[in-house]
N, C-alpha and C positions, 0 to 999 in steps of 0.2 A: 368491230374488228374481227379477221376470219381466226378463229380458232385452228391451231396445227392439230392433228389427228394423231393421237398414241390408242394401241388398243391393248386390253386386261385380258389375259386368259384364265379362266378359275373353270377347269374340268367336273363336270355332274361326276358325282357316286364316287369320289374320292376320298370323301373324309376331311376336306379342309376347315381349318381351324376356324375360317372366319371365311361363309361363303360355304360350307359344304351341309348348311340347314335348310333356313326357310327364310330366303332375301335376308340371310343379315351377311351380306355385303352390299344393300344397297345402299346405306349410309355412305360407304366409302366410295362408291360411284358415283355418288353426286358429289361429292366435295372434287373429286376429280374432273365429272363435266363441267364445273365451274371455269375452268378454266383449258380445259381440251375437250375434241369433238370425240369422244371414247365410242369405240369399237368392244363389244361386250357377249360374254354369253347369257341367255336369257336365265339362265337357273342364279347366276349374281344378284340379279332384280326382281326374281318371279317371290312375292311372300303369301302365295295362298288367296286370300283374298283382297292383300296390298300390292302396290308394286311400285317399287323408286325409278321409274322408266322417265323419262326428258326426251326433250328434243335434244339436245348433245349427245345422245348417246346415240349408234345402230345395235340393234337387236339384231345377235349372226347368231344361229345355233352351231352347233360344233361343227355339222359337216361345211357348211357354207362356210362360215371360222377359217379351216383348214384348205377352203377350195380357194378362198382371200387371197392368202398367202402362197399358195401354189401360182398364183398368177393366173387364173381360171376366170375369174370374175371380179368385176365391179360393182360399186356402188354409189347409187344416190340417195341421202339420207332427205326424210319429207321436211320440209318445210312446216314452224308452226301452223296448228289449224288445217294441216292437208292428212288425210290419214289413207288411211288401206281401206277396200272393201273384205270383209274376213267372211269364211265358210267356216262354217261348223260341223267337222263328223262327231256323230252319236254312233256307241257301239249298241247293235239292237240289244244284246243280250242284257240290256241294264234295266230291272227291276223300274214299275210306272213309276214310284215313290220317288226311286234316283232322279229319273227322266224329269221327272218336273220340275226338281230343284233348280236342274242346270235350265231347262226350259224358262223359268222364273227369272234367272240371272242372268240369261239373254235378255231378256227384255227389260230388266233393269237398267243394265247396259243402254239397250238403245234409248232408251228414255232419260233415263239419269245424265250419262252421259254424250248422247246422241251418236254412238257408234256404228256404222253401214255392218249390219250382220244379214248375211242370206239364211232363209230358211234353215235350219239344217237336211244336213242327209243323213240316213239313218244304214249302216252297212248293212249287206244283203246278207251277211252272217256273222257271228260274232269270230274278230280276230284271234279272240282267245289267248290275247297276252298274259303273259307268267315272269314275277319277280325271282330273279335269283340273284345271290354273293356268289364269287367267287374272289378266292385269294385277296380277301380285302376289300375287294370293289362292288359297286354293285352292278349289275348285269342284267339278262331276261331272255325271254325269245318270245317269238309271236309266230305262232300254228298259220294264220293264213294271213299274211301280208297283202296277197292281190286286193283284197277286199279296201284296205286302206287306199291303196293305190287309185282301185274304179270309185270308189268316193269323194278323193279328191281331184280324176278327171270332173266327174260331174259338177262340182263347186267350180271351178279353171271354168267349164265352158259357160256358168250362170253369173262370172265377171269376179270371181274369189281372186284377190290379190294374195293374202295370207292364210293359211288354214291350222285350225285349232282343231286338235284330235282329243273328245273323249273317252280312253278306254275302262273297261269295268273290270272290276278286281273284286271278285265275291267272297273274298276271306279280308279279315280285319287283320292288318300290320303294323299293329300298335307296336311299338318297340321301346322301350325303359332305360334303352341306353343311348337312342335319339332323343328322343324325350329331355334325357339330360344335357344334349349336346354333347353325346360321344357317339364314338363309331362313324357311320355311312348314313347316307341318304338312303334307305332300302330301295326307293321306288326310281332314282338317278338314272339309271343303267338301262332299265327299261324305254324309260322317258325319251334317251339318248337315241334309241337304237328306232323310235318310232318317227323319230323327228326327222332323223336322217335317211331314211327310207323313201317320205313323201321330198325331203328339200331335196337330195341327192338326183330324184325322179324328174321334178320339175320346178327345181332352179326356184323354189318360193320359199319365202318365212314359213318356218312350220313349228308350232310347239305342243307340247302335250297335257293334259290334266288329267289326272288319274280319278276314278270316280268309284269309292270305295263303299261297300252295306252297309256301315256305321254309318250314320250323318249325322249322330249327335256333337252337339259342339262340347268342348271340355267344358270341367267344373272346375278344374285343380290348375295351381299355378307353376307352368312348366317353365325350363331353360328360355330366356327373352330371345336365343337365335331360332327357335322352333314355335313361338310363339302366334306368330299371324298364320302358322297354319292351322291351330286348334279354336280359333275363332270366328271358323265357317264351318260349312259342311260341302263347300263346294269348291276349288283349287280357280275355277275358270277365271274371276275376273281380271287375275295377273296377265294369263298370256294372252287374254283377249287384248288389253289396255299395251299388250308388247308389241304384239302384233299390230294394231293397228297404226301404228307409228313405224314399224320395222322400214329398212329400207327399202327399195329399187333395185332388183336383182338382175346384172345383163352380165351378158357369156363372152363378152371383149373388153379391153382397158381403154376405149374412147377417150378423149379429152374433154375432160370437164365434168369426170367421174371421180371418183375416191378409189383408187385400188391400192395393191402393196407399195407403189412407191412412194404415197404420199405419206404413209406411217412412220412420225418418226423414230418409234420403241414399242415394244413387244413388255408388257409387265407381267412374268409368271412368279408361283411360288418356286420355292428354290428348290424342293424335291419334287417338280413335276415339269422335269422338262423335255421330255420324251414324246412329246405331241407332236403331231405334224407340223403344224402350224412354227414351233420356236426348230426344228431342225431346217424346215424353210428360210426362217429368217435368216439362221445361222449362214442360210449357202449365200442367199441375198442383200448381206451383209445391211438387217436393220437390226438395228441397236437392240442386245437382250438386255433387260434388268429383273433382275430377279428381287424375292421380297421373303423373309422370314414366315410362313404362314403353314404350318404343319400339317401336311395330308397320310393317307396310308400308303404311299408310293414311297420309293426311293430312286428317282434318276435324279441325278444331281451332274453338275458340272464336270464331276471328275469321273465320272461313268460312259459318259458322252465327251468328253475333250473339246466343250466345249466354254469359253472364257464370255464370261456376262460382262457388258458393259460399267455396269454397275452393278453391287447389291444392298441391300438395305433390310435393316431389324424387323421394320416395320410399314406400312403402307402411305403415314402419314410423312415420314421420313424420306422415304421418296415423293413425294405428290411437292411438297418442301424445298427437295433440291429440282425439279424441274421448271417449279413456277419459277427459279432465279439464274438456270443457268441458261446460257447460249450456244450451247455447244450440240443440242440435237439437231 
């Protein structure tokens, strides 16, 4: 039977409760694709070197997310067994030592799991991406963008469906308050702003792995939501394994696509509803529900004027009353 499509918004570098570490929202994405075709951002499911990704689910990163719902694009989600060809940028500036881990884990990939990866490309200088917070969130900038840009033309014209961006970060961002599952995602903000750059440019699945000069794996037992990231030394095989499965990205609402009007509810946390994507829905009148899930924002209902269709304590609370009502 066809599954109805509802899709999750859980924003990178926000801080949320459940969903702002390392894939521990992917639990709750699959008890949901169980039973809906979910529409997802990839940091929900990306765990380091796990990843709770399904065919139910589409892999949108935030800018395609919010281009969804502007009514900009469609989708076709793959089909079991059908996957993406995926490109790989390598930022030159990363140390041989790094380069061959990820090197390694490509080829794991195609081996293990028989994944179509093209060679990589190795940028013609380094982007020189930089983590920052700001006001809670976390953030960055990147010194030379074009560079990302002509590397993933060159992938596009050697048949890249999706592209996996490595950048390198030469300082160690251990953080004690991530660790514990508090605070941000340090690396979120960055990640976001890399992915939207390439998707924004050409309209493709794009996600990022941060490639850091520690590669030691922990010894110590940390927060279980931060967990699958300290048990590699490499972030890649999440958003490869996302990526390859990502949907079909086309620039009109054809029939026989998935676009915003087949969605039948938008599920955000209840203090982050400030996104494009939920003031979208709001004009297009698809169902908001909101969910108890605590980030470092504050837009809420009463900030925005706007009334959720529903809300609910917790995640499983709604997943609950959808599987039994009729009214979407």
């Amino acid at each position: 039977m066809k599954k109805d499509v509802i899709a999750i918004s859980l924003p990178t570098g926000i801080g949320a409760d459940i969903g702002g570490y390392a894939g521990d929202f992917g639990y709750v994405a699959r008890k949901f694709s169980k039973y809906f075709h979910l529409i997802i951002n990839p940091n929900a499911v990306n765990g380091g070197i796990l990843s709770a990704i399904n065919y139910d689910m589409s892999y949108l990163e935030g800018y395609l997310f919010d281009d969804f719902f502007k009514k900009n694009i469609s989708i076709t989600p793959k089909r079991p067994y059908e996957e993406n060809k995926i490109g790989v940028i390598f930022d030159c500036s990363m140390p041989e030592n790094i380069r061959n881990i990820h090197i390694n884990t490509i080829n794991a990939l195609k081996y293990v799991k028989g994944i179509d990866i093209i060679e990589p490309e190795y940028t013609k200088k380094s982007p020189e991406a930089k983590l920052e917070v700001k006001h809670g969130i976390s953030a960055g900038t990147i010194k030379n963008p074009d560079v990302l840009l002509e590397s993933s033309e060159k992938l596009i014209k050697k048949g890249a469906e999706a592209i996996a961006v490595v950048c390198y970060f030469s300082e160690d961002y251990d953080d004690i308050n991530y660790e514990n599952a508090q605070g941000i995602d340090p690396i979120g903000g960055i990640e976001a702003i890399i992915s939207h750059l390439i998707a924004k440019e050409f309209k493709i699945p794009c996600a990022h792995s941060p490639a850091f000069c520690d590669v030691d794996i922990a010894q110590k037992i940390v927060n279980p939501k931060v967990s699958s990231e300290l048990i590699s030394s490499t972030y890649l095989p999440c958003i490869i394994e996302g990526l390859s499965i990502a949907p079909k990205i086309f620039n009109n609402l054809e029939e026989g696509r998935i676009s915003y009007k087949d969605v039948k509810c938008l599920i955000v946390p209840k203090d982050a509803m400030g996104s494009s994507s939920v003031l979208s829905c709001n004009k297009n009148n698809i169902k908001i529900i909101t969910v108890e899930n605590k980030t470092t924002l504050n837009v809420t209902k009463e900030k925005l004027n706007i009334k959720p269709y529903m809300e609910f304590d917790n995640y499983n609370d709604c997943l609950e009353y959808l599987t039994q009502t009729n009214d979407l």
